[in-house]
N, C-alpha and C positions, 0 to 999 in steps of 0.2 A: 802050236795052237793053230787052228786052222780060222779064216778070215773069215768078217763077216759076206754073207751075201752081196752083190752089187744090185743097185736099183735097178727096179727094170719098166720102162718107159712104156704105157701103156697107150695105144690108139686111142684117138679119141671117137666115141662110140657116137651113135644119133640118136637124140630127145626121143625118149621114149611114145610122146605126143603126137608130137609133127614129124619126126624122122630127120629132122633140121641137124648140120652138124653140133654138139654141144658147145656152151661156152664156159670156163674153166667160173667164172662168176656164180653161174646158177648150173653148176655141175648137178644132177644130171641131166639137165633139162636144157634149151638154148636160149630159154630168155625170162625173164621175171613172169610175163604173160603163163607161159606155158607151165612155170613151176606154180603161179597162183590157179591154175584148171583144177591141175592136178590134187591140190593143196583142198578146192570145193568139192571134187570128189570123195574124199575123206573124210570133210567136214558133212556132208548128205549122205554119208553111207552110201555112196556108191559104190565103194569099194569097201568091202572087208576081211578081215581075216578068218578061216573060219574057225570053230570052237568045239572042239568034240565033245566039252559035258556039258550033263543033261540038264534043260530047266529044273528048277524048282516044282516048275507044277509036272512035269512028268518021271518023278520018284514015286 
């Protein structure tokens, strides 16, 4: 039988925001602040995904 994998310990990367190192808390972000920015951009459509099909009115 061959074993499972071992974990493997990943760097911690910087808030996507500020560039601040992350805090394992508000992974992936470094602090509540930064994940609630984040969090109003979503909420305002500042950020979206985008949707390849067609409105309704352009069928």
């Amino acid at each position: 039988m061959s074993q499972p994998p071992e974990a493997v310990r990943v760097a911690p990367k910087a808030c996507p925001l500020c560039g601040k190192p992350v805090v394992p808390r508000y992974r992936p972000f470094c602090s509540q602040r930064c994940a609630e920015v984040d969090l109003g951009h979503w909420l305002t459509e500042t950020y979206r995904i985008p949707d390849d099909s067609l409105d309704p009115d352009e069928e």
